[in-house]
C-alpha positions as CSV (number, residue, x, y, z in Angstrom):
1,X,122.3,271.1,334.9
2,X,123.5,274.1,336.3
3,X,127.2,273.3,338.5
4,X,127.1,269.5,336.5
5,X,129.5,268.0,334.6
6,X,127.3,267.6,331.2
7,X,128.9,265.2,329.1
8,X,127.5,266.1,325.3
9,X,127.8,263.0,323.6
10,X,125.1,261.0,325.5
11,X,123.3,263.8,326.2
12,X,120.8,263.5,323.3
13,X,121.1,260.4,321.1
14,X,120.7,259.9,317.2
15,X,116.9,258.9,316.2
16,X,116.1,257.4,312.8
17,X,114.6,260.1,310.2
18,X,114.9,262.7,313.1
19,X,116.8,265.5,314.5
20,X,117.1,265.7,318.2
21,X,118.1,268.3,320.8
22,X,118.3,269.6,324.5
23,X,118.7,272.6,325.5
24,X,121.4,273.0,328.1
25,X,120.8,277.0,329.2
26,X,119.0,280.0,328.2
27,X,119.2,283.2,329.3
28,X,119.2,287.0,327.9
29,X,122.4,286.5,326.9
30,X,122.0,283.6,324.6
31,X,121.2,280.2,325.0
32,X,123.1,276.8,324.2
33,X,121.9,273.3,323.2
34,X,123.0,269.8,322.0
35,X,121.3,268.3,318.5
36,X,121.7,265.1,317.2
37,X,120.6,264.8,313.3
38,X,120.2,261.6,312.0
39,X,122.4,261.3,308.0
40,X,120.3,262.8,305.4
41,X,118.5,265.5,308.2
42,X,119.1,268.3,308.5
43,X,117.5,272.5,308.9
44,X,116.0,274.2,305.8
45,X,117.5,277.5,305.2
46,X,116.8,280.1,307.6
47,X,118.0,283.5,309.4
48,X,119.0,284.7,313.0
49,X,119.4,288.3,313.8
50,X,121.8,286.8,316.2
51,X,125.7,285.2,315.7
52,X,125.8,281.8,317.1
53,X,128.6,279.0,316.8
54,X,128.3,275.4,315.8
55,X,130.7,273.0,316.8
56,X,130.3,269.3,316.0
57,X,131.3,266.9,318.7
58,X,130.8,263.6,316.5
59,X,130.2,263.0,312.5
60,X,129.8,265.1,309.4
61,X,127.5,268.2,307.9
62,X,127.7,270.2,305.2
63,X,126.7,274.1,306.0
64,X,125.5,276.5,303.5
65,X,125.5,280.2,304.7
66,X,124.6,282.6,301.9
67,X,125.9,280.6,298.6
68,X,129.0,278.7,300.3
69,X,128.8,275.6,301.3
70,X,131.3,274.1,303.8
71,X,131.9,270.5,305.4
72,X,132.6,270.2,309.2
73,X,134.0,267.3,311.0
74,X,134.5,266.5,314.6
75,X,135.8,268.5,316.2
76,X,135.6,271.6,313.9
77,X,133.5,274.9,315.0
78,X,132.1,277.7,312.9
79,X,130.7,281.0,313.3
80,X,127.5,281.8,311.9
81,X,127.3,285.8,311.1
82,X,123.6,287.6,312.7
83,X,121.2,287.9,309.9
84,X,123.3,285.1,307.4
85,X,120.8,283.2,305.6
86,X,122.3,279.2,306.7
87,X,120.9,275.7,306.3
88,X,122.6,272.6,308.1
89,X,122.5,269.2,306.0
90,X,123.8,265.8,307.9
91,X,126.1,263.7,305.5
92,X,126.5,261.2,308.2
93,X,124.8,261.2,311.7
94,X,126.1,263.8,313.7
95,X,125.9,266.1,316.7
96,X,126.5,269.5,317.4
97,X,126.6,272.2,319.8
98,X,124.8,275.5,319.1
99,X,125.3,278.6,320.4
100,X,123.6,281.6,320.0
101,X,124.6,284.9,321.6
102,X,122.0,287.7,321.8
């Protein structure tokens, strides 16, 4: 995919009861990928030693890091501090970048 234009949205596609995702590059540097998380899907908590972004490029999900909870919509991107306990919860189908830098 490398010198392509890459466009996100059809990349990977919404699949009943499932989350879905590609993974666009990695390196030593970090890596990016595309998910698609069907509404009521979504990541259990967990940790990264490492910050990474989400941005959400169609829908709705709530993210929890720590004890807050917030709601991103298309469009919107958050940071996700290194070593931040976070879980990802789909209130409508949606899709997301992630990035994590190393």
């Amino acid at each position: 995919m490398k010198g392509k234009i890459i466009d996100p949205l059809n990349l990977v596609q919404t699949q009943e009861g499932s989350v879905v995702s590609r993974e666009i590059i990695r390196n030593k540097s970090g890596n990016i990928s595309i998910f698609a998380f069907d509404k009521g899907e979504g990541l259990s908590e967990h940790t990264s030693p490492f910050e990474a972004t989400v941005q959400v490029i169609e829908g709705v999900v709530d993210i929890t890091i720590g004890e807050e909870k917030h709601q991103l919509k298309t469009g919107e991107l958050m940071v996700i501090p290194g070593g931040s306990p976070h879980a990802l919860h789909a209130v409508e189908a949606f899709k997301m970048i992630l990035t994590i830098l190393r």
